[in-house]
C-alpha positions in Angstrom: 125.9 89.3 112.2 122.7 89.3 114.4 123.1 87.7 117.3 120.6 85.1 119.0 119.2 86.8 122.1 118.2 85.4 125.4 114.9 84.3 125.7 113.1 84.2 129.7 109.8 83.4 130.5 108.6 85.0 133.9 106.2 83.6 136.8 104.1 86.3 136.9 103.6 90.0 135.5 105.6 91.5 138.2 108.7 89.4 136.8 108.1 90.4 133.6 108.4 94.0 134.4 111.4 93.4 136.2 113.3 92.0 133.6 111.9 95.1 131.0 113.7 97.6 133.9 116.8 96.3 133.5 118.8 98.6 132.1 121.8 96.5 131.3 120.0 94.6 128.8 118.0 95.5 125.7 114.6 93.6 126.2 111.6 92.7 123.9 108.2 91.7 125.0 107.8 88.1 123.0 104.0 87.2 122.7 103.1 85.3 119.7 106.1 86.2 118.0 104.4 86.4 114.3 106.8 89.4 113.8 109.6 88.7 115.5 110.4 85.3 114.8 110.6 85.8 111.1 112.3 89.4 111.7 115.2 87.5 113.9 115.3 84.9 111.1 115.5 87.1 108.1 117.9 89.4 110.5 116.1 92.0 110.3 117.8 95.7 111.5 114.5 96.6 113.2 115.5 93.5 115.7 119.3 94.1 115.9 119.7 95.5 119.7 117.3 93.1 121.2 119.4 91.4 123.9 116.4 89.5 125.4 113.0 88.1 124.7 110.6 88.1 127.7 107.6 85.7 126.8 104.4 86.9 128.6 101.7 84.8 126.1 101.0 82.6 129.1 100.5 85.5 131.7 96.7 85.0 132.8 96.6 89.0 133.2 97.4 89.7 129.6 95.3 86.6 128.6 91.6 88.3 129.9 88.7 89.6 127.7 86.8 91.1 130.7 83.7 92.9 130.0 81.8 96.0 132.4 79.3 98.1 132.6 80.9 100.9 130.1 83.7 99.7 128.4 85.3 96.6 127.7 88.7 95.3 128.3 91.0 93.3 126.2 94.1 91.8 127.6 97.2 92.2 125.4 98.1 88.7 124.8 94.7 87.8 123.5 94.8 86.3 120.3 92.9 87.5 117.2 91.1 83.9 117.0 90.1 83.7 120.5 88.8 88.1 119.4 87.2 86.9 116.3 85.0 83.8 118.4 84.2 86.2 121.7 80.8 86.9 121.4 81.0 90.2 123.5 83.2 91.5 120.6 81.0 90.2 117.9 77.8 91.7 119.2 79.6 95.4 120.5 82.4 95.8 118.5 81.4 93.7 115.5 84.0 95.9 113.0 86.7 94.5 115.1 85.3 91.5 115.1 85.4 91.4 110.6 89.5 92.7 110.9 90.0 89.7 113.0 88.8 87.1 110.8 90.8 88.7 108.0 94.1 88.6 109.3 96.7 86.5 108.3 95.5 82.6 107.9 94.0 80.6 110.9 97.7 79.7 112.0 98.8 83.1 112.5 95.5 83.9 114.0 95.7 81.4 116.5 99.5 83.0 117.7 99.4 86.9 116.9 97.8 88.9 119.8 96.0 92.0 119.3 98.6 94.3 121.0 101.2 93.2 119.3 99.7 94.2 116.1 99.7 97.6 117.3 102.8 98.1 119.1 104.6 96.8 116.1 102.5 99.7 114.2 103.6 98.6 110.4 101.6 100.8 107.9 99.5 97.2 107.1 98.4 96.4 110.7 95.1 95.5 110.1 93.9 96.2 113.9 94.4 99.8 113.9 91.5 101.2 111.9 88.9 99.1 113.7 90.7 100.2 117.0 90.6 103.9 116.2 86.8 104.0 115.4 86.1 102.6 118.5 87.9 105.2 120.5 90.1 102.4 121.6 92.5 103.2 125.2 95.3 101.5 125.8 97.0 100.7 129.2 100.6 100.8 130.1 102.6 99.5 132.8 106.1 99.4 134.5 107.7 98.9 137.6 106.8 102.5 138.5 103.6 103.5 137.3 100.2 102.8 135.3 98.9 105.0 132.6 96.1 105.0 129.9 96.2 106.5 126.4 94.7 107.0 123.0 96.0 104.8 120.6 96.0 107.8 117.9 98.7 109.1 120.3 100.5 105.7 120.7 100.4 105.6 117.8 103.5 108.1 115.9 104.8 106.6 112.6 105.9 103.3 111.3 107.5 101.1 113.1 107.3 103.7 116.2 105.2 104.5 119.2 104.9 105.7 122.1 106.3 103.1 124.5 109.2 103.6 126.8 111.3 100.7 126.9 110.3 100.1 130.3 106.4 99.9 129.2 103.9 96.7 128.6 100.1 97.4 127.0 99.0 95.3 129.0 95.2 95.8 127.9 92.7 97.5 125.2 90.0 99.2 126.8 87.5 99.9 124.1 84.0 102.2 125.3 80.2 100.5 124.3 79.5 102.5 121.5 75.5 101.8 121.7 73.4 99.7 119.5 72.8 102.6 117.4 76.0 102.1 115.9 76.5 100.4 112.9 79.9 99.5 110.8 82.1 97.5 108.7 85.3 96.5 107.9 87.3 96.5 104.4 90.5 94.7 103.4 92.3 94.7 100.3 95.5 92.8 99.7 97.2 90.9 96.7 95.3 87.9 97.3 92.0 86.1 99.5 93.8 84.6 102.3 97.0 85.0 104.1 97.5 88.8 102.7 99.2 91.9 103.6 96.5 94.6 103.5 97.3 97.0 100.6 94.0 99.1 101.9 92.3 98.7 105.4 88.9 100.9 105.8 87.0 101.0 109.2 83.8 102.7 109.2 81.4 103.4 112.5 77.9 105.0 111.4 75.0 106.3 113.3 72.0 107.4 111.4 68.8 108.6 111.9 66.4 107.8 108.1 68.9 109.0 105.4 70.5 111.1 107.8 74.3 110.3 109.0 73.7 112.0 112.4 77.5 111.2 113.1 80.4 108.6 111.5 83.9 107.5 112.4 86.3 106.8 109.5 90.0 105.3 109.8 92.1 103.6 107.1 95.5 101.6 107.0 98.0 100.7 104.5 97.4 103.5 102.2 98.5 106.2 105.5 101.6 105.8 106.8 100.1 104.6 110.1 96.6 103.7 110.7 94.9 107.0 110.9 91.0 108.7 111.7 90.0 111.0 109.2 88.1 113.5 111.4 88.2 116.1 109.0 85.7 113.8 106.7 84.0 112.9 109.7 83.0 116.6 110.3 81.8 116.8 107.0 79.2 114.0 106.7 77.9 114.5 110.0 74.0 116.1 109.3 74.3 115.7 105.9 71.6 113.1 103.9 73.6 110.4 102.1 72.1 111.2 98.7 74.1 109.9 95.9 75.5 112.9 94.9 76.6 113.2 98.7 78.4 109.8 98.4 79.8 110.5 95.2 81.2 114.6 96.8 82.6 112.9 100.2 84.3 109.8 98.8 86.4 112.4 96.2 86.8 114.3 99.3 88.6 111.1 101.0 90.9 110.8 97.8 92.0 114.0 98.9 92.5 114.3 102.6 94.4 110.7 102.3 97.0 113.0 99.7 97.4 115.7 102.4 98.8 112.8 104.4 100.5 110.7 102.3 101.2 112.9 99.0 101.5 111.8 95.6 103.6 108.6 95.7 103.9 105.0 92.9 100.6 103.6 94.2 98.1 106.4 94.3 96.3 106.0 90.8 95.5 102.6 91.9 95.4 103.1 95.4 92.8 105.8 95.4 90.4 105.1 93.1 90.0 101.3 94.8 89.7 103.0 98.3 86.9 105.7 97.1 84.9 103.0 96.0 84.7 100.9 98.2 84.2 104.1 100.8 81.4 105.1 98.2 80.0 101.7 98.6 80.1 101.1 102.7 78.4 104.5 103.0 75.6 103.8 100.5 75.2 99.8 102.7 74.8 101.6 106.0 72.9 104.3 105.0 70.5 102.1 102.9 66.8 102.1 104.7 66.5 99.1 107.1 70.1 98.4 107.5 
């Protein structure tokens, strides 16, 4: 039987970290709780050895969408309602923006924060492709040091990543990509509202006429984890997004997502769905005028 852990809720960010170094307890950062709560409930194995739950939602540090000259910086305990209204991430990083407004339903919006979407890392996370094309950093913290990484390197399988049990994200720093960018977002799941993606698609395009001068591609669901397809990238970059181009690269996609996922129950439908809706993104953002 699971037991029921402790639950703290410290002053300040320093406290927090505190109680994360102790290592005679097994701790667990609690923000919105969206997956933990129900885990605990349903007594879930992937929650069995926490000990403690440290609440940080009401830390004004984690709380902060801050934007500079060059980047911008999202604190991890901001919420994907309060990401899908901020017009700074509307206007720059409008593709994150569209995964925002599709996940969950306005309650779990309002409560799930945009690192704990991540950290979590289930195949269905809908913040990781958007994330991804946008080159998105991440920045960790304990009581003895701060770093920065790439999510594709916090990133390391289902369930896992990168973090020590030490470590708080404490922030999303995401680079301006330019106005030259363009993009969307694409989310499949069983039904309109309140879904579990079954296919996530992020695309980030720059052209110049019919020419892709360079894009960024990342999927979710259908890949173990949330994953760039640079290889595909590489490909379309230069080339003139002719039909018969669309057509060649989007059969090309059906295949690199194989290499990583091989042949499993839910490729023939899979696939096909996630080739056409690549096919049609492409042909939107290439189209003239767009």
């Amino acid at each position: 039987m699971m037991s029921t852990p402790d639950f703290v809720r410290p002053k300040d960010l320093a406290e927090a970290l505190k109680y994360l170094a102790d290592p005679e307890r097994q701790s667990t950062i609690l923000a919105g709780g969206t997956d933990i709560i129900p885990g605990l409930h349903q007594k879930s194995q992937r929650f069995s050895s926490i000990k403690r739950l440290i609440a940080v939602d009401h830390l004004s540090e984690l709380n902060r969408i801050k934007k500079n000259k060059s980047n911008i910086e999202i604190g991890a305990a901001v919420t994907f309602s309060r990401l899908a209204g901020d017009p700074n991430i509307q206007s720059m990083f409008p593709v994150l923006s569209q995964a925002a407004e599709r996940i969950g339903s306005v309650q779990i919006r309002n409560r799930a924060t945009i690192a704990g979407n991540f950290v979590n890392n289930a195949p269905c996370a809908d913040s990781g492709p958007p994330l991804l094309v946008y080159d998105a950093r991440i920045r960790l913290r304990s009581l003895r040091n701060e770093t920065e990484i790439p999510l594709n390197e916090f990133l390391t399988g289902p369930y896992k990543t990168r973090l020590k049990p030490d470590q708080l994200v404490t922030a999303v720093i995401i680079p301006a990509p330019g106005s030259d960018w363009s993009g969307k977002f694409y989310k499949l799941g069983r039904r309109r509202g309140v879904a579990v993606s079954r296919i996530s698609l992020a695309i980030l395009l720059k052209k110049r006429g019919p020419v892709i001068r360079s894009v960024r591609i990342a999927c979710g669901a259908v890949t173990p984890v949330a994953v760039r397809l640079q290889t595909l990238e590489e490909r379309c970059a230069g080339q003139e997004a002719t039909p018969d181009f669309l057509r060649n690269i989007s059969a090309r996609l059906g295949e690199e997502v194989l290499k990583i996922t091989g042949l499993r129950w839910s490729t023939p439908y899979k696939l096909p769905v996630l080739q056409q809706i690549f096919y049609q993104i492409l042909g939107e953002l290439t189209e003239p005028g767009s």
